[in-house]
C-alpha positions as CSV (number, residue, x, y, z in Angstrom):
1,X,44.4,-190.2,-14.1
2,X,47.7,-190.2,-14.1
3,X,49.7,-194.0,-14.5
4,X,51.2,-194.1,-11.2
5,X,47.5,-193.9,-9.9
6,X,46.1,-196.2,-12.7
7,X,48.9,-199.2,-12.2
8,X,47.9,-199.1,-8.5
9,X,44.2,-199.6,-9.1
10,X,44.6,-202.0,-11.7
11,X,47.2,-203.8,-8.9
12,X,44.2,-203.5,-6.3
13,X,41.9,-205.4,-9.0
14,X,44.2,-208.0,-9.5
15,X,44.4,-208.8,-6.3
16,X,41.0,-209.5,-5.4
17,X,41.5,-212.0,-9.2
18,X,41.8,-215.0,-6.6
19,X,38.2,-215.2,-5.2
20,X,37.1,-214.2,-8.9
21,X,38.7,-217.4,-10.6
22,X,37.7,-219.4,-8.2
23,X,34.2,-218.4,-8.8
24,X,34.7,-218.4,-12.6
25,X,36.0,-221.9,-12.8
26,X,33.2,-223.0,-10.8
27,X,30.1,-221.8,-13.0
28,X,31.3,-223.0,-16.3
29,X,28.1,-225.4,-16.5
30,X,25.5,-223.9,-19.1
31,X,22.7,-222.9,-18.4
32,X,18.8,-223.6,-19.6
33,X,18.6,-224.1,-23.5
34,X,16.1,-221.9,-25.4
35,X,15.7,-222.2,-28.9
36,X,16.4,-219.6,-31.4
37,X,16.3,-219.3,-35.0
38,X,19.5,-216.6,-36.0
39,X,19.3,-214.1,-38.9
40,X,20.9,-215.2,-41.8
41,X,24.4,-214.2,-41.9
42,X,25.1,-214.6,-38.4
43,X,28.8,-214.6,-37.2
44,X,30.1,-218.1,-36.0
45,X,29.4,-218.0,-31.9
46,X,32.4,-216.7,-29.9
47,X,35.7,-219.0,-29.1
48,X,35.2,-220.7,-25.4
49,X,39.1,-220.6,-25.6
50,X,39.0,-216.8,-25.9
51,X,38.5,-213.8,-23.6
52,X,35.4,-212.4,-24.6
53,X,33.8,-208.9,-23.9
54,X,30.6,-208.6,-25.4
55,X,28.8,-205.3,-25.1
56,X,25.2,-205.2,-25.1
57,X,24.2,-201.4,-25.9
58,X,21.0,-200.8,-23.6
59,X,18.7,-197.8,-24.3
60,X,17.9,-194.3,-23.0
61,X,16.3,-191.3,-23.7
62,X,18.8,-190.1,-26.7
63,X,19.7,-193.9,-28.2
64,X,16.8,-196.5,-28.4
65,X,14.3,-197.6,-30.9
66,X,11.2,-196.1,-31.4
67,X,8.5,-197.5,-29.1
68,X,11.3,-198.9,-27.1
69,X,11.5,-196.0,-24.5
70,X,8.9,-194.3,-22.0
71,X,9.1,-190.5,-23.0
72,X,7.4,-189.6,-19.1
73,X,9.4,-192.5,-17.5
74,X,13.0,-192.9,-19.3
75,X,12.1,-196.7,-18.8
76,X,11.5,-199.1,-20.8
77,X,8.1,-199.9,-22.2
78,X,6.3,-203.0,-22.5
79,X,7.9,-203.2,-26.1
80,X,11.3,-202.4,-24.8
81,X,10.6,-205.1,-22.2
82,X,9.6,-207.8,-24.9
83,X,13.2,-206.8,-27.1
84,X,15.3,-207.4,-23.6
85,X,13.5,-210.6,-23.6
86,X,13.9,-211.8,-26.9
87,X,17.6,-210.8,-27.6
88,X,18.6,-212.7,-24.1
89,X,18.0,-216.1,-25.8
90,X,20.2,-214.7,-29.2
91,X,23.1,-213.9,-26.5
92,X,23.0,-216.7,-24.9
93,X,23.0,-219.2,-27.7
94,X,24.4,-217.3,-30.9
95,X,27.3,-215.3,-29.3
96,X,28.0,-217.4,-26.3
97,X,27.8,-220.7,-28.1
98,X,25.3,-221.8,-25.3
99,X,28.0,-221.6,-23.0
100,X,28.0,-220.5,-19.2
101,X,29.5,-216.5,-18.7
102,X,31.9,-216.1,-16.6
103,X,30.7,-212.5,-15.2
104,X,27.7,-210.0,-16.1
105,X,28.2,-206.0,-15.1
106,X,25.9,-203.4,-16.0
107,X,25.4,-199.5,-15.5
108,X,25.3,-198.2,-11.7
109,X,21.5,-196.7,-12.4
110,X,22.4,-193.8,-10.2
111,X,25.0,-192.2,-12.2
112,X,22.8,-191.8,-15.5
113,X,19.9,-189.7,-14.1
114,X,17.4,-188.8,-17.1
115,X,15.1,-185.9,-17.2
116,X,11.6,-186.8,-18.3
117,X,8.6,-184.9,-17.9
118,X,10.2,-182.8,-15.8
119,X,11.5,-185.1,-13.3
120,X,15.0,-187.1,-13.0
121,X,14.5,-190.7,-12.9
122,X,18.0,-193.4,-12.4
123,X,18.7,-195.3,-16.1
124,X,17.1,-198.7,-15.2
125,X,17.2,-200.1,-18.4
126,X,20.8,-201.3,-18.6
127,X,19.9,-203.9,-15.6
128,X,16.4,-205.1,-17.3
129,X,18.5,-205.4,-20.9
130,X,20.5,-208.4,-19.5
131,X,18.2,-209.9,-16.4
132,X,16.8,-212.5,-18.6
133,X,19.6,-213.4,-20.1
134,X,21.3,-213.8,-16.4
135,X,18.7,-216.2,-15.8
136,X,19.6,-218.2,-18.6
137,X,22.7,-218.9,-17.1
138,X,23.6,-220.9,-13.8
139,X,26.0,-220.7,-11.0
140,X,27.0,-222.7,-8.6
141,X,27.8,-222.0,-4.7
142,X,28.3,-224.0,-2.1
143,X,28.2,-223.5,1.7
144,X,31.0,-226.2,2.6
145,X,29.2,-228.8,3.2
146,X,26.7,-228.7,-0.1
147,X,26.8,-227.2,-3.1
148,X,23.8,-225.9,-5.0
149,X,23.5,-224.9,-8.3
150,X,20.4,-222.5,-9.8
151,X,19.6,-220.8,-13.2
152,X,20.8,-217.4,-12.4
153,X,23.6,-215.2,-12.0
154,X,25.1,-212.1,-10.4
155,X,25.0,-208.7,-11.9
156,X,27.0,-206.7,-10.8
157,X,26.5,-202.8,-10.8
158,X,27.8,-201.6,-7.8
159,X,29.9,-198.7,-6.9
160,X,33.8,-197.9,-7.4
161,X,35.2,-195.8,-4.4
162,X,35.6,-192.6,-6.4
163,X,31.9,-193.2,-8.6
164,X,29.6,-192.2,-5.7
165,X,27.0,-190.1,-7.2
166,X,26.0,-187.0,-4.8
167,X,23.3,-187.8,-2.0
168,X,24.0,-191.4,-2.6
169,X,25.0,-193.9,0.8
170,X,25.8,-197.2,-0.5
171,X,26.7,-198.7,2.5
172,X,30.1,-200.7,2.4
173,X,32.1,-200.8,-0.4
174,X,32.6,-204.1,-2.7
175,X,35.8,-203.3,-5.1
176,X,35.0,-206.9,-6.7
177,X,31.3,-205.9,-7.1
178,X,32.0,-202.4,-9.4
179,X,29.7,-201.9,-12.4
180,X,30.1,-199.6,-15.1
181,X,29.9,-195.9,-14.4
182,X,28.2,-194.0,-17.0
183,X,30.5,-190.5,-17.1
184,X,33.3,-193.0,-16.1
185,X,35.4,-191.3,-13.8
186,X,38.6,-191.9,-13.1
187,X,38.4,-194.6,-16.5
188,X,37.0,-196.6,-13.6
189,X,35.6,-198.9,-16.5
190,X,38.5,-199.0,-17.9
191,X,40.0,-200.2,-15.0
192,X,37.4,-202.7,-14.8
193,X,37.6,-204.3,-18.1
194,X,41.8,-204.3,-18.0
195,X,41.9,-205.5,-15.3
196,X,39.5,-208.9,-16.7
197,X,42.1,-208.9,-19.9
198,X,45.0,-208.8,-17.7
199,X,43.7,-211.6,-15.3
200,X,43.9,-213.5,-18.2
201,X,40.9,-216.0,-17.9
202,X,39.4,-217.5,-21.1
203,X,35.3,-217.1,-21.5
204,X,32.4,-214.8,-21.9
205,X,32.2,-211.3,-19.9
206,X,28.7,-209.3,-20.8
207,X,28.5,-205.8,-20.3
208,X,25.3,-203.6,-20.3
209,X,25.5,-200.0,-20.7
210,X,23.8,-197.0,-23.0
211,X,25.3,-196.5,-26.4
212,X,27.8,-193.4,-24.8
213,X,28.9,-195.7,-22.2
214,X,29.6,-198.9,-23.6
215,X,30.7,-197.5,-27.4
216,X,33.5,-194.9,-25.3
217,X,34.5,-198.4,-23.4
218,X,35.2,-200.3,-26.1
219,X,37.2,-197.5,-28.2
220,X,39.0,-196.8,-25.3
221,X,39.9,-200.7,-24.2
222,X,41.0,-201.0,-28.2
223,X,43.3,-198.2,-27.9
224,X,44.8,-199.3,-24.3
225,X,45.5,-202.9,-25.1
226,X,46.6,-201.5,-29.2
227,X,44.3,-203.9,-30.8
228,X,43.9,-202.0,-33.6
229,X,40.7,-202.7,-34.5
230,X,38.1,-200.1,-36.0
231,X,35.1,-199.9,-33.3
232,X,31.5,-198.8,-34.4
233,X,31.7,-195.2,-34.3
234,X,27.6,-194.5,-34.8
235,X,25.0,-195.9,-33.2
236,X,22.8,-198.9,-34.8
237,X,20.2,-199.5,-32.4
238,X,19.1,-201.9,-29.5
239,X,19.7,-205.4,-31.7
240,X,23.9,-204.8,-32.4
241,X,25.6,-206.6,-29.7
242,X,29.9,-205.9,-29.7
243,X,32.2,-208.5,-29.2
244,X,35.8,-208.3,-28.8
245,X,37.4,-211.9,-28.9
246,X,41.1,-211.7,-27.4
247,X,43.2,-215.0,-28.3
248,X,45.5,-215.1,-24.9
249,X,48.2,-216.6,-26.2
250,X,48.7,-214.4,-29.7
251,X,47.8,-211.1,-27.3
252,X,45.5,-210.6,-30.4
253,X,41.8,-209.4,-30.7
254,X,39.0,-209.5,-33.3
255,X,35.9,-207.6,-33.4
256,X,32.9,-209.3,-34.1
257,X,28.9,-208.1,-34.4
258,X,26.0,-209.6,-34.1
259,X,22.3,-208.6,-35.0
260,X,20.0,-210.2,-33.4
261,X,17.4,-208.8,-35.6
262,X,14.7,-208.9,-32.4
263,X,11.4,-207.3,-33.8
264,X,9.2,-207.4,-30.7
265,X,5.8,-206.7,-30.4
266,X,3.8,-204.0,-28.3
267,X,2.3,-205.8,-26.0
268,X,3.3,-206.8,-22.6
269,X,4.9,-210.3,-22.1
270,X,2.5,-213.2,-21.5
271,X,3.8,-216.0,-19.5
272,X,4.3,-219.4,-21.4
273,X,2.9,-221.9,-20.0
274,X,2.5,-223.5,-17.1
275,X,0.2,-220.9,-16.0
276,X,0.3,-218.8,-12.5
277,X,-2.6,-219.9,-10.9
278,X,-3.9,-217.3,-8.6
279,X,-3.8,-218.5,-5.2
280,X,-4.9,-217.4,-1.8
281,X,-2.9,-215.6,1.1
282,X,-1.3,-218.2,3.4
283,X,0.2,-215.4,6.0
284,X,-1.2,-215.6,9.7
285,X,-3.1,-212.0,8.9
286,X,-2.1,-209.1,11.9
287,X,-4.0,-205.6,11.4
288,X,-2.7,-202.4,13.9
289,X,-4.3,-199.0,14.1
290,X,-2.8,-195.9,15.6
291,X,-4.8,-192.8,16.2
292,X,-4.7,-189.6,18.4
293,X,-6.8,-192.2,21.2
294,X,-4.0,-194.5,21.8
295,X,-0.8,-193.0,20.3
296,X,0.9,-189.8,19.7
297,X,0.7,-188.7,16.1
298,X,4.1,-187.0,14.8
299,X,4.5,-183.5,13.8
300,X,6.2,-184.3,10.9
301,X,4.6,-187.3,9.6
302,X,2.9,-187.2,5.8
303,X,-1.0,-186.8,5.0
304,X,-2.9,-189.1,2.8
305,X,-0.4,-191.8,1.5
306,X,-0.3,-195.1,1.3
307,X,2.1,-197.2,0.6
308,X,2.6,-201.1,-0.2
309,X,5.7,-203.1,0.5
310,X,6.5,-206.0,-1.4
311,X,9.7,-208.3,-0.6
312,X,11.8,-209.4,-3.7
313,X,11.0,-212.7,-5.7
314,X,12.4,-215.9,-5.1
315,X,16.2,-215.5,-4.6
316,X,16.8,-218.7,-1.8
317,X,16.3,-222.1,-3.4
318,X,18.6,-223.4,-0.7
319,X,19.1,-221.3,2.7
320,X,22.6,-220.3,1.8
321,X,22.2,-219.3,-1.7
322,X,23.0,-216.2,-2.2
323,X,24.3,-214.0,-5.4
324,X,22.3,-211.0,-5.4
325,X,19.9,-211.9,-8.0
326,X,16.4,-213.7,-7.9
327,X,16.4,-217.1,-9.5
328,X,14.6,-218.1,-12.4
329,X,11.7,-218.8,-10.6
330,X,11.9,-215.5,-9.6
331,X,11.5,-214.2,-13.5
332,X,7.9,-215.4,-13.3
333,X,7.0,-214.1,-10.5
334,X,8.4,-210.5,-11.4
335,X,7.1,-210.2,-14.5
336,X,3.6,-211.9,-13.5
337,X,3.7,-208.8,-10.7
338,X,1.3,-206.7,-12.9
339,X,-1.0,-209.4,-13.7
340,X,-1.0,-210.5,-9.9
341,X,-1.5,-207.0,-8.3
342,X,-4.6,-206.0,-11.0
343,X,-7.6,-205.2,-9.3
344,X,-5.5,-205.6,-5.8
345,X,-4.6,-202.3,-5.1
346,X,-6.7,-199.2,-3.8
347,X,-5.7,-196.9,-4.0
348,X,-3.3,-197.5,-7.2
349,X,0.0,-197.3,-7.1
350,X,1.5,-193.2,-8.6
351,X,5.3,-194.7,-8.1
352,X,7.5,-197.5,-7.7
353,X,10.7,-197.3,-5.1
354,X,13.2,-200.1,-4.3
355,X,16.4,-200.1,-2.6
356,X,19.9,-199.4,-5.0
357,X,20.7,-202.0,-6.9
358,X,24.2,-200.8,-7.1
359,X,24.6,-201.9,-2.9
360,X,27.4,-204.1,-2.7
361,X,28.5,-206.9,-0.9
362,X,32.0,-208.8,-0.8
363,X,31.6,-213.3,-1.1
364,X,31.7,-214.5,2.0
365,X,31.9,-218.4,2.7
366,X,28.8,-219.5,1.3
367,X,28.1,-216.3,-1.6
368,X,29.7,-214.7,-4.4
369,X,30.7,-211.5,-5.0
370,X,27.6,-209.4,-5.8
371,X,25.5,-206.6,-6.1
372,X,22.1,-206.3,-4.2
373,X,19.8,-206.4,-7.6
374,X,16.6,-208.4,-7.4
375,X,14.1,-206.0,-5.1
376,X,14.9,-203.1,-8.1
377,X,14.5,-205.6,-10.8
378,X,11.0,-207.6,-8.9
379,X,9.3,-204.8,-9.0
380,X,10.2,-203.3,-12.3
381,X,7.7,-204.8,-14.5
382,X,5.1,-203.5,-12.7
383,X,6.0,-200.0,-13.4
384,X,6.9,-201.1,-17.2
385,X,3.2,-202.3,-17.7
386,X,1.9,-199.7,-15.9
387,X,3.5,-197.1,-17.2
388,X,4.9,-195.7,-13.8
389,X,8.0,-193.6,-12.4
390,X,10.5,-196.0,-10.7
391,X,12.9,-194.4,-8.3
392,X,15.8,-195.7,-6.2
393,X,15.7,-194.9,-2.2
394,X,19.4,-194.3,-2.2
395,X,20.2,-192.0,0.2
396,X,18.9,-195.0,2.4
397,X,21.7,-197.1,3.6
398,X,19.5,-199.6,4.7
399,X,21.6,-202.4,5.6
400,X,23.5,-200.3,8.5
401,X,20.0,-200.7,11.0
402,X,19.2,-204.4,10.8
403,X,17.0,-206.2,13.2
404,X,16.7,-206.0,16.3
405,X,17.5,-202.4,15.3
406,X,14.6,-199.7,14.4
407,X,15.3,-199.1,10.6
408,X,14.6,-195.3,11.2
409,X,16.7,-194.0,7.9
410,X,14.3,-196.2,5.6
411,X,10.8,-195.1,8.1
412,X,11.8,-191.1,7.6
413,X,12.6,-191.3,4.1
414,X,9.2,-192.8,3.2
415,X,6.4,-191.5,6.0
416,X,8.1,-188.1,7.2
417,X,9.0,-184.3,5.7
418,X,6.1,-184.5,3.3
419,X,7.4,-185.8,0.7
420,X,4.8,-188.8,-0.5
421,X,2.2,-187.2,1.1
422,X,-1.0,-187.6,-1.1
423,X,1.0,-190.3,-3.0
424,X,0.8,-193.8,-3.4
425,X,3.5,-196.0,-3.6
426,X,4.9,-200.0,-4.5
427,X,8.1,-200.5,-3.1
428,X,10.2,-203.1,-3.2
429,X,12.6,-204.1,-0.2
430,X,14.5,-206.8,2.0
431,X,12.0,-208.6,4.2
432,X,13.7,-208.5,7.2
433,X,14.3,-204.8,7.0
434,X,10.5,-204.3,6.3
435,X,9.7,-204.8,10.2
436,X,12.4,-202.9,11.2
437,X,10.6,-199.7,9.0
438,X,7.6,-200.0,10.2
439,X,8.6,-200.6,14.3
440,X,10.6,-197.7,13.6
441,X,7.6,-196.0,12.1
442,X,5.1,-197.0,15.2
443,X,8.1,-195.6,17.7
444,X,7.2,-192.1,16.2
445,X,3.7,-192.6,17.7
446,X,5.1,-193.6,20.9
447,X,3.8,-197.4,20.2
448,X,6.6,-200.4,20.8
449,X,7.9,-202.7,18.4
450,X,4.9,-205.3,17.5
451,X,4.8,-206.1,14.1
452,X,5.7,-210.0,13.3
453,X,8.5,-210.7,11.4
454,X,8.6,-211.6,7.7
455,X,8.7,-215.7,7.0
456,X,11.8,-216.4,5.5
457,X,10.0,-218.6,2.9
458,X,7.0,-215.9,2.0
459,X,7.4,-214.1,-1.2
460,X,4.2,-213.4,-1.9
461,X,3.1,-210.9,1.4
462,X,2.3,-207.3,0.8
463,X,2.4,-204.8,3.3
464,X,0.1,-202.1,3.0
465,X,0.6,-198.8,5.2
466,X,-2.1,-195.7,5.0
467,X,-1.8,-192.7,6.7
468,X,-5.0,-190.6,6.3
469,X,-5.5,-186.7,6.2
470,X,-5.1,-186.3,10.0
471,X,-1.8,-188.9,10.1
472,X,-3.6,-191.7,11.4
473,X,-1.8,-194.9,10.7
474,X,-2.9,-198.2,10.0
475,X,-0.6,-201.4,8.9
476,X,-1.7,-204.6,8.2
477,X,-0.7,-207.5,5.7
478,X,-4.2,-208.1,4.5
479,X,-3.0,-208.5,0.8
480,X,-0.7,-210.7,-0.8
481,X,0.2,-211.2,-4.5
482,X,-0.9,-214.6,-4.8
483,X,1.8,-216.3,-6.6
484,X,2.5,-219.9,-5.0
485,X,6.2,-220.1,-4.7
486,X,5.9,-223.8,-5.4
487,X,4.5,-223.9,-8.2
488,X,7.0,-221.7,-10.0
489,X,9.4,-223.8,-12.2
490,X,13.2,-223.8,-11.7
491,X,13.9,-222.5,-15.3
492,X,13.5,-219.1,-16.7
493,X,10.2,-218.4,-19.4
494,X,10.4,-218.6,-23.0
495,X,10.3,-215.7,-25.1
């Protein structure tokens, strides 16, 4: 790039800095406190005073731990679960001081596509690395006339203009909203994280990325701003975490690491207590049928699949509360999802879709800047435990065909050409683009619009569409997770 274009983007950053501060200054409050007990020789926790940029080196299939990483999946496993976990509590308190951060990016998943087992699968674990620790913070927003403030925050990992993987439609662009991209083109990360130095704003920035992401980042940032510092130049595993503490006024840097020394076990999280208690559906139940007797069945529609859609977890403590992210309530109910789904499902889920995390929207007068996170990251547990592929429906642009509208581009992608036929699949989606889908779907058989919509306040409903050998559709919401949403507390689990 050459600096004519690079001073103009940076400019173009800057000048979006306004809504940022305002945003920054505002979520300064910390968030919930988890104890920890540090490894001996831990550094000192990082200088409030200072601009921070702490890099938390996420795993894949060529850096990780053994155990940590799915071989057949390029996800994490339930021990790579438990380490994300356990190392969020160690950020938050041992590096950040217990302190509120001021902004979380990770990797856009779509532009680190690993082959396992044959198949290309989106790098999910950058997101999951730093989800927990995003609930351990707060942030409040306010929609003019109250303000409300939750234990969660935005993560943002949405596109730059020039870092649109191929076959990817992310809808409208959010400049403000960029993650980190993981061939970084254009030194869009670069732009990213100069442009948070050059703003100038004292606190703690996280960023979540493999170890030939974030590792090229930081070199790179140390040469640009001439810190002269001597960054790791191997890799050290999943506990290092990178900090580079800039004092504002001296223009000066110093590079810190921390071990959290996380040694997590095998096993799949259990919940602390208070326990879920399963509880019963509450929905008003609706059941349709289509067949060859009272619809027309499509030429192109898929054979023998079934497929069960799940809205996101708790995400609206307020009605116009809105970063992009589930709250902490949220947390439980994702990563009960296995627990609540065993023995539900039948057939059982062979793969696990949700909408691209890395959609972006711009704050508007009641929300933040964000990136559209918490469908990908609700159902992700379930596919940990369970040892399942998880893909990303990105060629959807889902948000361009909203209610009243048929949501046709989401209905084709997932019930015609063939492609999930004989499959069975979870996904999680936007509730009120799940009616759309499946009016659009019933359209195809020449049947109107008559599915209910979602209730804003249910969580908990599944979905479940079957299409049978001859294309025979039935839809009903007969299922649900059984997860009280009131009974979830407000703070995130311990681990």
């Amino acid at each position: 790039m050459n600096l004519r274009c690079r001073n103009s983007r940076l400019l173009a950053l800057l000048a979006l800095t306004p809504i940022m501060l305002l945003l920054l200054l505002c979520c300064r409050c910390g968030g919930a406190v988890h104890s920890v007990t540090p490894p001996p020789n831990t550094p000192a926790a990082l200088n409030a005073a200072n601009i921070n940029l702490i890099f938390v080196v996420s795993e894949d299939l060529t850096n990780n731990a053994a155990g940590d990483i799915n071989p057949n999946t390029a996800n994490l496993t339930s021990q790579g679960l438990q380490r994300t976990l356990r190392i969020a509590p160690f950020l938050q308190q041992e590096v950040l001081g217990g302190e509120n951060v001021n902004g979380i990016y990770a990797l856009e998943p779509m532009t680190h596509m690993q082959t396992a087992n044959g198949n290309s699968f989106p790098d999910m674990v950058a997101l999951e690395t730093v989800q927990q620790f995003a609930m351990l913070n707060q942030i409040t927003l306010s929609d003019g006339n109250q303000s409300f403030t939750a234990n969660s925050y935005p993560i943002l990992a949405s596109y730059s203009a020039d870092s649109i993987p191929a076959g990817v439609e992310p809808g409208p662009l959010c400049a403000a909203c960029q993650g980190l991209d993981f061939i970084d083109q254009f030194s869009d990360n670069e732009m990213l994280v100069s442009g948070i130095v050059q703003a100038d704003v004292p606190g703690f920035y996280v960023f979540s990325a493999p170890w030939e992401t974030a590792s090229a980042l930081l070199a790179n940032i140390n040469t640009l701003e001439g810190y002269n510092l001597t960054p790791p130049a191997t890799y050290q595993g999943p506990n290092y975490i990178y900090a580079l503490s800039i004092a504002p006024s001296e223009r000066s840097a110093s590079l810190i690491t921390y071990n959290s020394d996380v040694n997590p076990p095998s096993t799949y999280p259990v919940l602390s207590p208070p326990a879920i208690v399963p509880t019963p559906c509450a929905t008003p139940a609706f059941s349709i049928a289509v067949t060859a007797a009272n619809g027309t069945i499509p030429g192109d529609i898929n054979k023998t699949e079934t497929v069960y859609m799940i809205r996101h977890a708790e995400a609206h403590p307020v009605d116009f509360f809105e970063d992009g992210n589930y709250v902490a309530a949220g947390e439980w109910r994702a990563l009960d999802l296995p627990n609540a789904l065993r023995g539900k499902l039948n057939p059982i889920p062979t793969q696990v879709y949700s909408i691209d995390p890395a959609v972006g929207f711009a704050a508007s007068a009641s929300s933040t800047n964000l990136s559209y996170v918490r469908p990908a990251l609700t159902a992700e547990p379930y596919a940990i435990a369970n040892n399942l592929p998880f893909n990303l429906a990105a060629s959807v642009d889902v948000f361009s065909q909203n209610a009243p509208a048929l949501a046709t581009l989401a209905s084709n992608y997932f019930f015609t050409g063939g492609t999930f036929s004989n499959q069975t699949l979870l996904v999680a989606w936007e509730h009120e683009h799940i009616p759309p889908t499946i009016n659009a779907l019933l359209a195809t058989y020449n049947i109107g619009p008559i599915v209910p919509d979602w209730p804003p306040n249910d969580y908990d409903t599944i979905w479940t569409v079957t299409l049978d050998a001859a294309g025979n559709l039935t839809v009903n919401n007969a299922l649900c997770e059984g997860i009280n949403s009131a009974t979830l507390p407000v703070t995130a689990p311990q681990f």
